[in-house]
ZABAZA-980205 format. One line per field, with one value per residue (C-alpha): chain; residue in three letters; x, y, z. Coordinates in nm, 2 decimals. Example, Ala and Ser with C-alpha at 12.3 -4.5 7.8 and 13.67 -1.06 7.14 Angstrom:
2
c	[A / A]
r	[Ala / Ser]
X	[1.23 / 1.37]
Y	[-0.45 / -0.11]
Z	[0.78 / 0.71]
This chain:
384
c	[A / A / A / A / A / A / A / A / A / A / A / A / A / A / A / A / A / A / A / A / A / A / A / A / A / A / A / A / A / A / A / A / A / A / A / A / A / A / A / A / A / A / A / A / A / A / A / A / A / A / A / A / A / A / A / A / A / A / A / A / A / A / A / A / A / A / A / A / A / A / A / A / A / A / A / A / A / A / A / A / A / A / A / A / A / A / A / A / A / A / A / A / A / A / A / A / A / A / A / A / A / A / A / A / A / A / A / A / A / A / A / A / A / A / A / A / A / A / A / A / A / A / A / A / A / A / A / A / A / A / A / A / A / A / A / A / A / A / A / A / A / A / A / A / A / A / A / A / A / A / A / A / A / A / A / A / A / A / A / A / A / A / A / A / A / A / A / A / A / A / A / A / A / A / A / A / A / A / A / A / A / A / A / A / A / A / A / A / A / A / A / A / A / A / A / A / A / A / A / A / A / A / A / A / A / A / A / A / A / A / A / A / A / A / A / A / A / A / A / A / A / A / A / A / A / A / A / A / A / A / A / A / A / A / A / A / A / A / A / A / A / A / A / A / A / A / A / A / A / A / A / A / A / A / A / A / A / A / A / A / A / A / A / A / A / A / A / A / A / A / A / A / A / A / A / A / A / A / A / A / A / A / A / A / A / A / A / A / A / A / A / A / A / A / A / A / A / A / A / A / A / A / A / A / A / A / A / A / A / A / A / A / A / A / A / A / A / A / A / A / A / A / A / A / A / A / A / A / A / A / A / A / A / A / A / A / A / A / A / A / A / A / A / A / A / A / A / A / A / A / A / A / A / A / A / A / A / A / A / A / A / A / A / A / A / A / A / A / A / A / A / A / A / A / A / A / A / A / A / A / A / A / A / A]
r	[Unk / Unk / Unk / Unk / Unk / Unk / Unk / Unk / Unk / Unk / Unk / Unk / Unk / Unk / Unk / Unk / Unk / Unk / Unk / Unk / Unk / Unk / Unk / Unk / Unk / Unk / Unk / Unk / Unk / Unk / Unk / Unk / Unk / Unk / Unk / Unk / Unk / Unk / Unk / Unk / Unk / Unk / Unk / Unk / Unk / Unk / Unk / Unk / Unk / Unk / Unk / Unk / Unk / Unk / Unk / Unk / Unk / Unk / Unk / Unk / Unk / Unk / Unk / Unk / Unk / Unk / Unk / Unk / Unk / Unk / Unk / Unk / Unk / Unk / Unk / Unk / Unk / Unk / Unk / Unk / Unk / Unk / Unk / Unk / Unk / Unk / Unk / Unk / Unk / Unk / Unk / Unk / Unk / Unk / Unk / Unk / Unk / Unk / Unk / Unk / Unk / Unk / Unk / Unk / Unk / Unk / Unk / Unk / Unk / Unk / Unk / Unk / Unk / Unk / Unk / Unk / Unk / Unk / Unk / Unk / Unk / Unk / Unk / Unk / Unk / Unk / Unk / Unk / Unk / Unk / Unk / Unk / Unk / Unk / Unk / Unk / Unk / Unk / Unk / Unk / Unk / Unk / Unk / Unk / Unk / Unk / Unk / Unk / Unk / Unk / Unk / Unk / Unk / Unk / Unk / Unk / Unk / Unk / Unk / Unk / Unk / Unk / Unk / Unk / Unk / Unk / Unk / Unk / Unk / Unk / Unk / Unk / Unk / Unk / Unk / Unk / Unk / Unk / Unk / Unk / Unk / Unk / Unk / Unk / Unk / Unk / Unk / Unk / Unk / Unk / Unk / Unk / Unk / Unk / Unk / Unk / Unk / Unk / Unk / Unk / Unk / Unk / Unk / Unk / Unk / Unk / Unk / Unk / Unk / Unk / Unk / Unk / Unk / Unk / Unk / Unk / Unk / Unk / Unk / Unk / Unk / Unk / Unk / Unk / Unk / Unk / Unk / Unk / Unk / Unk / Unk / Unk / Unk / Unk / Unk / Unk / Unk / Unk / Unk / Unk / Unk / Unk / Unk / Unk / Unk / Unk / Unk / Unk / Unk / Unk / Unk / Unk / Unk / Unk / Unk / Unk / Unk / Unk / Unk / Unk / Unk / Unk / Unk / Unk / Unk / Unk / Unk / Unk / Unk / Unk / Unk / Unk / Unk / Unk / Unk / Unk / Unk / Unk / Unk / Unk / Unk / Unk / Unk / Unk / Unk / Unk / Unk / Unk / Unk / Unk / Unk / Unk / Unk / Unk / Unk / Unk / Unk / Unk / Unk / Unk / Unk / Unk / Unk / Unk / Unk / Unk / Unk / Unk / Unk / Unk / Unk / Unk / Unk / Unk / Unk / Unk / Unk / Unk / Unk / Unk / Unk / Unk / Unk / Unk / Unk / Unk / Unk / Unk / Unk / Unk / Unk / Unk / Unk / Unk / Unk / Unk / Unk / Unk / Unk / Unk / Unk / Unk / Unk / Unk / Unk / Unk / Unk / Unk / Unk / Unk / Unk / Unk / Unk / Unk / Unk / Unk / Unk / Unk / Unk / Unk / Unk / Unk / Unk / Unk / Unk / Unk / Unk / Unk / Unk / Unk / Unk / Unk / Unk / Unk / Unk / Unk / Unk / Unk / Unk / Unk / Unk / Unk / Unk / Unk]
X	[6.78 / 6.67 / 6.87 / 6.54 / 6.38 / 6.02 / 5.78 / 5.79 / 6.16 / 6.16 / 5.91 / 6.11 / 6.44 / 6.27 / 6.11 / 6.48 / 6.64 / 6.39 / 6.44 / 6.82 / 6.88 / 6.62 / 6.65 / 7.03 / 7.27 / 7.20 / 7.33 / 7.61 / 7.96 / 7.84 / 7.81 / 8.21 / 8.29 / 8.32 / 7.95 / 7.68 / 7.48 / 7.14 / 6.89 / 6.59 / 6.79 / 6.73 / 6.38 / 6.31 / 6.47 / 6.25 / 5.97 / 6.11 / 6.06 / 6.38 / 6.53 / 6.58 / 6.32 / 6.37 / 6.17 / 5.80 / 5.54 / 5.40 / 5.73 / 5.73 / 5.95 / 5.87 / 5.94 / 6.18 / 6.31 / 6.71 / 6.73 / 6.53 / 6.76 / 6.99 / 6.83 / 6.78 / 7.17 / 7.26 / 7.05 / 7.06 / 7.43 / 7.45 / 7.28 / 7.47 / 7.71 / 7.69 / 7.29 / 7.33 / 7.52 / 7.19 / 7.03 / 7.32 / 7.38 / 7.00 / 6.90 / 7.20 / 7.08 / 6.72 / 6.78 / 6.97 / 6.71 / 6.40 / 6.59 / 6.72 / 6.54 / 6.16 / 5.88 / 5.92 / 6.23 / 6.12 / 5.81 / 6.02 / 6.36 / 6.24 / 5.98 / 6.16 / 6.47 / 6.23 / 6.09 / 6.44 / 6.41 / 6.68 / 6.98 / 7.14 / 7.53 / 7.67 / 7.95 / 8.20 / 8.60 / 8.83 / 9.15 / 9.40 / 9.17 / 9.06 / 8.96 / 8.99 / 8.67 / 8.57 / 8.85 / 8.64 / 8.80 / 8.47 / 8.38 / 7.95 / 7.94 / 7.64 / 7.49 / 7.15 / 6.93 / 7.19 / 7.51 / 7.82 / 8.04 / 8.32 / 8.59 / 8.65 / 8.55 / 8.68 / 8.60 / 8.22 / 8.04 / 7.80 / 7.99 / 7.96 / 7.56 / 7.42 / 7.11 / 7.16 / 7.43 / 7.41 / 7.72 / 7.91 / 8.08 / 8.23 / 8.02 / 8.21 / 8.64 / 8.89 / 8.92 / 8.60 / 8.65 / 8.33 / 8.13 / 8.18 / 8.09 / 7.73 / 7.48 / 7.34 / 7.11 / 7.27 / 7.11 / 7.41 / 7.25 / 7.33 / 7.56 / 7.91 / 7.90 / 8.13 / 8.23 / 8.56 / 8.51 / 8.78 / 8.91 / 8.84 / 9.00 / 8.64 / 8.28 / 8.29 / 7.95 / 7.92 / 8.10 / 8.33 / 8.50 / 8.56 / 8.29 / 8.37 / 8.21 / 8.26 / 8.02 / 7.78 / 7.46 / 7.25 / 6.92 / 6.96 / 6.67 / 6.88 / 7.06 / 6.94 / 6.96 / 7.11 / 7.43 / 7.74 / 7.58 / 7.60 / 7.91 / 7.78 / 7.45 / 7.60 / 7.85 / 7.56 / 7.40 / 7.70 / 7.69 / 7.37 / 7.53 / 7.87 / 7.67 / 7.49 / 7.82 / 7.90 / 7.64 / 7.70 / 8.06 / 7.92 / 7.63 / 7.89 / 8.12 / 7.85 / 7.73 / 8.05 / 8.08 / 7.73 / 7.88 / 8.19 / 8.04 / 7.83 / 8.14 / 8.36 / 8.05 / 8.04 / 8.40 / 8.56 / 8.94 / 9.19 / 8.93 / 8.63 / 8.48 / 8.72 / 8.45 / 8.60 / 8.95 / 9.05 / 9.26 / 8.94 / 8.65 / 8.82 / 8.90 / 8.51 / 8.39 / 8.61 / 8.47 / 8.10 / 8.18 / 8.35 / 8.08 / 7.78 / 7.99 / 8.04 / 7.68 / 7.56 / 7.81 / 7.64 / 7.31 / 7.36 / 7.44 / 7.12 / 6.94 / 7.09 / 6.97 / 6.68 / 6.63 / 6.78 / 7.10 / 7.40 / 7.55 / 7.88 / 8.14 / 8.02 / 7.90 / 8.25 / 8.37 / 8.13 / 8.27 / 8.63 / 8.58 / 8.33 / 8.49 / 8.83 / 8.68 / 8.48 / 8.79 / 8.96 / 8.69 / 8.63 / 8.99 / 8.97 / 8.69 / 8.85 / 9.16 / 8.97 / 8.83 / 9.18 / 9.26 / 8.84 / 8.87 / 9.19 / 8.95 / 8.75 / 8.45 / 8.37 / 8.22 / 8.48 / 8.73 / 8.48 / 8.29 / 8.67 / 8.76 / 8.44 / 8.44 / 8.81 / 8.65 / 8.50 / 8.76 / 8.89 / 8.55 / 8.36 / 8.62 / 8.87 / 9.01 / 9.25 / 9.00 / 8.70 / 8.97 / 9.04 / 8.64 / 8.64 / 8.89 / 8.82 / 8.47 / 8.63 / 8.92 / 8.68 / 8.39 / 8.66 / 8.82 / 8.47 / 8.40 / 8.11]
Y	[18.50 / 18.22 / 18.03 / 17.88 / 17.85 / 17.95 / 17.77 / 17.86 / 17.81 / 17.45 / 17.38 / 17.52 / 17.35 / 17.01 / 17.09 / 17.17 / 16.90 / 16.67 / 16.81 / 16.85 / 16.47 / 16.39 / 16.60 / 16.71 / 16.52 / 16.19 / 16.41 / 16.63 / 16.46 / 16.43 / 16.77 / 16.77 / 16.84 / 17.18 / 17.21 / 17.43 / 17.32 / 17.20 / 17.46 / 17.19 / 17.23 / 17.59 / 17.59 / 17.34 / 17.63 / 17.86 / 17.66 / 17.66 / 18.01 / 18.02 / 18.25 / 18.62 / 18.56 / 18.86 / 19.05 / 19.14 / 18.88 / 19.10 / 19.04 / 18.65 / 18.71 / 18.53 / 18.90 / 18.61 / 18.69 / 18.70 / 18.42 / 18.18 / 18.29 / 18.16 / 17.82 / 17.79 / 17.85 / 17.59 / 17.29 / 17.34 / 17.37 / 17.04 / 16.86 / 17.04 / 17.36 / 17.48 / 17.49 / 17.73 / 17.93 / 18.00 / 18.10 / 18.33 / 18.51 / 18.53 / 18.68 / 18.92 / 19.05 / 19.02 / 19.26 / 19.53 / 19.53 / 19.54 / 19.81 / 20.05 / 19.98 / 20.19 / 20.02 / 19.92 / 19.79 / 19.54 / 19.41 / 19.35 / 19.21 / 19.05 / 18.79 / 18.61 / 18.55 / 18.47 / 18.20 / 18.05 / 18.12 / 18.34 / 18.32 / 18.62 / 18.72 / 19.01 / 19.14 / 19.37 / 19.24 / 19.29 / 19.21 / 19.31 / 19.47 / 19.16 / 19.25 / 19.63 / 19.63 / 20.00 / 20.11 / 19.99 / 20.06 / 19.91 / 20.23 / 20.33 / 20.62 / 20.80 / 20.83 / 20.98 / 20.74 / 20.46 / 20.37 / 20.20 / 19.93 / 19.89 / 19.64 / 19.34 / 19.13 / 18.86 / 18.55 / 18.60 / 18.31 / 18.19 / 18.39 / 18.10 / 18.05 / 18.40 / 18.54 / 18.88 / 19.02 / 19.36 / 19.52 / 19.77 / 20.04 / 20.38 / 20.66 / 20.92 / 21.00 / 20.77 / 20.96 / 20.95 / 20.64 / 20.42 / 20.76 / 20.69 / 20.37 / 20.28 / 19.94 / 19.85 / 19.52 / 19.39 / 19.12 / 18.89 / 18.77 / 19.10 / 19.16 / 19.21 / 19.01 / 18.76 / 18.50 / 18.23 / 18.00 / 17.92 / 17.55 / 17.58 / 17.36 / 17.34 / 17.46 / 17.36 / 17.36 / 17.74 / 17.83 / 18.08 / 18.30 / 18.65 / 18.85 / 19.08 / 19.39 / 19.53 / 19.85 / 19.65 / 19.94 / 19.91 / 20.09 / 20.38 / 20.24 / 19.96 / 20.15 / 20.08 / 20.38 / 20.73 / 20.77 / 20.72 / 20.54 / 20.18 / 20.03 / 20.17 / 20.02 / 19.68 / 19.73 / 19.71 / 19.43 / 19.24 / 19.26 / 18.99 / 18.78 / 18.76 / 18.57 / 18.36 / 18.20 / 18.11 / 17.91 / 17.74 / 17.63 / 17.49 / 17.33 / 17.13 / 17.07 / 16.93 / 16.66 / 16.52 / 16.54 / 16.37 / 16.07 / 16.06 / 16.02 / 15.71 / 15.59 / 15.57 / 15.42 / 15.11 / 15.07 / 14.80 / 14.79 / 14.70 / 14.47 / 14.71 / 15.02 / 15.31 / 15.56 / 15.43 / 15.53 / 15.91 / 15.97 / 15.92 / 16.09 / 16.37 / 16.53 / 16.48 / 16.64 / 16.95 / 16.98 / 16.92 / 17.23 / 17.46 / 17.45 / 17.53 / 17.82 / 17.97 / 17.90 / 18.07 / 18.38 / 18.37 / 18.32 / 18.60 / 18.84 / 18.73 / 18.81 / 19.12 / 19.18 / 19.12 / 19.35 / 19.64 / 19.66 / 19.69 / 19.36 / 19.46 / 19.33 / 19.02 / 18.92 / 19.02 / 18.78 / 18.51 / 18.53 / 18.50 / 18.22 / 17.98 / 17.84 / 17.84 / 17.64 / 17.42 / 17.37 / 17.24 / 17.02 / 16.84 / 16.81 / 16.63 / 16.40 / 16.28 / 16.17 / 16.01 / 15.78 / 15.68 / 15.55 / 15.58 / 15.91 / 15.99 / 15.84 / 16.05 / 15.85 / 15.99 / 16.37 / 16.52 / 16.60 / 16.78 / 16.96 / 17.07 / 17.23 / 17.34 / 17.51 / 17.66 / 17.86 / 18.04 / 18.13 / 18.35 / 18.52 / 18.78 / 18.90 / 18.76 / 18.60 / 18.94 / 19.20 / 19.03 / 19.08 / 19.48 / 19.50 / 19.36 / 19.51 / 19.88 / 19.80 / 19.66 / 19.88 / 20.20 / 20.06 / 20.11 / 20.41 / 20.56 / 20.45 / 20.18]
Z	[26.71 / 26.45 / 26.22 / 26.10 / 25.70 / 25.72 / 25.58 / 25.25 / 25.23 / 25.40 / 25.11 / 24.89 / 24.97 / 24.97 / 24.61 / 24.45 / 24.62 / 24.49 / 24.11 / 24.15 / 24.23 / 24.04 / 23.69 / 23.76 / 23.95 / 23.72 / 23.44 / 23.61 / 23.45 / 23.14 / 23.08 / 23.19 / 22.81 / 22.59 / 22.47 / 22.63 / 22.90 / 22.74 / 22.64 / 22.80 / 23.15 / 23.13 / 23.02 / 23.33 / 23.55 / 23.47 / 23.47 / 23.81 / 23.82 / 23.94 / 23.65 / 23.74 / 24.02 / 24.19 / 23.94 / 23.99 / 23.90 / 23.63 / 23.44 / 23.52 / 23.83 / 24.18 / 24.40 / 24.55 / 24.89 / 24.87 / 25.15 / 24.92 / 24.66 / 24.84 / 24.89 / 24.55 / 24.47 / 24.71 / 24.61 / 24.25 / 24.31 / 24.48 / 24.13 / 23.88 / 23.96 / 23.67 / 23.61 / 23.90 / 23.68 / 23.51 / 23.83 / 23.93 / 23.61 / 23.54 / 23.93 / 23.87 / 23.52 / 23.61 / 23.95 / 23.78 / 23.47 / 23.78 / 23.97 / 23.68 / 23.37 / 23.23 / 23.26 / 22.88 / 22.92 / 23.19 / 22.97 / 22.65 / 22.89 / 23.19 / 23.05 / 22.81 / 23.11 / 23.37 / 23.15 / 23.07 / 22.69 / 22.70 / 22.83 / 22.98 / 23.00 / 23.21 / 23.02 / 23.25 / 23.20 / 22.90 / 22.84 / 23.05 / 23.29 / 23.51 / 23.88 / 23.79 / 23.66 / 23.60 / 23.35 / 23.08 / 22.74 / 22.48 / 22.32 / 22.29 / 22.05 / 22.00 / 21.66 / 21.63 / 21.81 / 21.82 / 22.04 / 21.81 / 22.02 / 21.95 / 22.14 / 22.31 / 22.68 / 22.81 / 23.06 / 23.02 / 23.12 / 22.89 / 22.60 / 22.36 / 22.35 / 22.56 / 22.33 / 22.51 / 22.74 / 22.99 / 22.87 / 22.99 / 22.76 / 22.81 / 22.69 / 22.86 / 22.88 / 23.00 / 23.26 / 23.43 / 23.50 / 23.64 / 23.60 / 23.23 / 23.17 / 23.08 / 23.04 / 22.75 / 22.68 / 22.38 / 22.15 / 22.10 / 21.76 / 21.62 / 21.34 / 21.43 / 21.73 / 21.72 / 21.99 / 22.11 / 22.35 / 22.60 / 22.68 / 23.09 / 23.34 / 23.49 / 23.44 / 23.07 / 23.03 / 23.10 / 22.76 / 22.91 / 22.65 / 22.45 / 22.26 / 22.00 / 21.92 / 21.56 / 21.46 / 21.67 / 21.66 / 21.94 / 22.00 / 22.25 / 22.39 / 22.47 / 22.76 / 23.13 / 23.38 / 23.29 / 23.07 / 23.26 / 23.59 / 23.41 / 23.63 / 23.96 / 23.90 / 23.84 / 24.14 / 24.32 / 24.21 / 24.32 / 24.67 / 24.72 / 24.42 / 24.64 / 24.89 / 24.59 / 24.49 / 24.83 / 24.84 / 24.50 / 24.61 / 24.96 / 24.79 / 24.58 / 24.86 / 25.09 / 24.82 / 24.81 / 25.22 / 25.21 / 24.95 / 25.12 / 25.46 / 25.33 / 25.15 / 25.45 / 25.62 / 25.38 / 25.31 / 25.50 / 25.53 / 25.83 / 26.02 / 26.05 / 25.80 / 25.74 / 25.98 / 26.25 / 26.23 / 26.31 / 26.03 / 25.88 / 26.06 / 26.17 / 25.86 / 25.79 / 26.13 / 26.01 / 25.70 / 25.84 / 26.09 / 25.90 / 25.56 / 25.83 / 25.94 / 25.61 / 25.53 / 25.80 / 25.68 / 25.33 / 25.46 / 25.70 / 25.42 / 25.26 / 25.52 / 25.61 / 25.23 / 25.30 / 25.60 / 25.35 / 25.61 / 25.54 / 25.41 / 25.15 / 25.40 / 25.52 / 25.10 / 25.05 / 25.32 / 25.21 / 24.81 / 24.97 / 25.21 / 25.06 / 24.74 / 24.93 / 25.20 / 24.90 / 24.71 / 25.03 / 25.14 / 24.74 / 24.77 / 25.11 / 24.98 / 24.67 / 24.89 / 25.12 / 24.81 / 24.73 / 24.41 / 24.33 / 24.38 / 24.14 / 23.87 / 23.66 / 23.73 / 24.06 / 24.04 / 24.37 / 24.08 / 23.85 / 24.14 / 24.28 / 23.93 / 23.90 / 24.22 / 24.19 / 23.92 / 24.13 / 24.34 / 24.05 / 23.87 / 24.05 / 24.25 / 24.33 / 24.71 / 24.73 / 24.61 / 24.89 / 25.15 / 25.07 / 25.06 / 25.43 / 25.54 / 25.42 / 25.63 / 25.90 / 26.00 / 25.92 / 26.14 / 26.47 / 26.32 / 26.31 / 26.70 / 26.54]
């Protein structure tokens, strides 16, 4: 059994941790306001080749192996959480467009993502649906060789400043449920898109919000995959990306355990630095012990990825426990900085609302648990 990086990946962490601290972290609260991240940030990421770098090399992909994925979602993470946002949303898109797309589809849509000039939305929830993802109610109708949307979703990241979006839209009956609901690769410049952007407690930079769909024609061209298989095809997709936000949330929670650690190492209070009292350390040793266990979790699911096992339950697990356990730990961190860390000029408070996001979108705590558990219980009813 190793827990190792290869090569490649030790290189790779080193390289992002360089550019994060270097490029991101500097600039990480000042983005804490309700404007889009900065286009040059997202140009620099792919650049990177870190946008949608699953995809094959003849699109502008990397052919990036999940676990250095992974790496990549955790370091950039620990600069600025929500430039991993880009990486997240743009692996996610870029994966399902790679697996389920024609060949023509993937030379017009992969390039421009993979080189950061676009930025890429996944568009699934609508009102009053939330976690129940596959009752999709925006309509596609079919006219000649053109699909009509028609409706409304809701807390999309990126809704505000996306150029294109993979939505999701029922061509078939209510009824059908998921089986009717298909992906199309919408140009969000087209007319009868409109947008609102949402006033978020945290992650204000991502420019969460609604987009409106009003005789919106789109090119049946524009569909990936076979009519009717759109939400399964994404379904999919989210299983490695459950895994990906783990590693966001502990990337953000171990930069503030790394400047809290110095912190108490410097202070001096009561005779003697703050280190050296219990009340003090403690905490820190729990927080130290229980991120490396969830990283391993998320890591494992990477792998497991990675091997093409099976890897749904323990992602599931990962997207639970992670930003629960990074919430908890930014939370320990500020109070640790007393009065400094109450203060909005410390990042602990930005990276803890920031993180909490995160414990809502994608799935939420409840909805990871019924995944494991479903796996879990059936694995012994089965006999392994």
């Amino acid at each position: 059994m190793d827990f190792a990086f290869n090569a490649d990946q030790q290189m790779l962490r080193k390289t992002l941790a360089d550019f994060a601290s270097r490029e991101l972290t500097p600039h990480y609260m000042a983005h804490d306001t309700d404007h889009d991240l900065p286009r040059e940030i997202v140009r620099k990421l792919g650049a990177l080749g870190l946008c949608a770098p699953m995809a094959e090399s003849q699109y502008g992909g990397q052919e990036l192996d999940y676990v250095s994925l992974g790496i990549a979602h955790e370091e950039i993470a620990r600069g600025d959480f929500n430039a991993a946002y880009v990486l997240l949303l743009s692996a996610l898109v870029g994966a399902i467009i790679s697996s389920h797309a024609n060949e023509r589809q993937k030379q017009v849509m992969l390039p421009p993502i993979c080189r950061g000039e676009h930025v890429a939305a996944l568009a699934v929830t609508e009102p009053g649906g939330g976690s129940d993802a596959a009752h999709v109610k925006l309509a596609a109708r079919r006219e000649g060789d053109s699909y009509v949307l028609q409706g409304e979703k809701t807390s999309i990241s990126f809704a505000s400043w996306a150029d294109t979006a993979l939505v999701m839209a029922r061509t078939g009956s209510y009824e059908a449920g998921a089986r009717g609901v298909s992906a199309f690769y919408v140009d969000l410049h087209s007319p009868g898109v409109t947008r609102h952007r949402f006033k978020d407690l945290g992650s204000r930079a991502i420019g969460r919000g609604q987009i409106f769909f009003d005789a919106v024609r789109v090119p049946a061209e524009a569909r990936i995959g076979e009519e009717g298989s759109g939400f399964v095809e994404v379904m999919q997709g989210f299983d490695f990306s459950r895994a990906l936000i783990g590693l966001m949330c502990l990337g953000a929670a171990q930069q503030s355990l790394d400047e809290t650690c110095q912190y108490v190492a410097d202070r001096n209070a009561f005779g003697g630095v703050l280190a050296r009292f219990e009340g003090v350390s403690f905490p820190l040793a729990e927080a130290a012990v229980k991120l490396r266990a969830a990283r391993l979790l998320c890591y494992e699911a990477l792998w497991l990825k990675d091997e093409g096992k099976q890897h749904g339950w323990v992602a599931a697990g990962a997207k639970w426990w992670a930003p629960e356990l990074a919430a908890q730990v930014l939370h320990q961190c500020l109070l640790l900085h007393g009065h400094l860390g109450f203060s909005l000029d410390l990042p602990h408070q930005q990276r803890m609302r920031d993180v909490i996001g995160l414990e809502i979108g994608d799935g939420t705590a409840q909805i990871m648990k019924l995944l494991v558990a479903r796996e879990v219980i059936g694995q012994v009813a089965r006999g392994y």
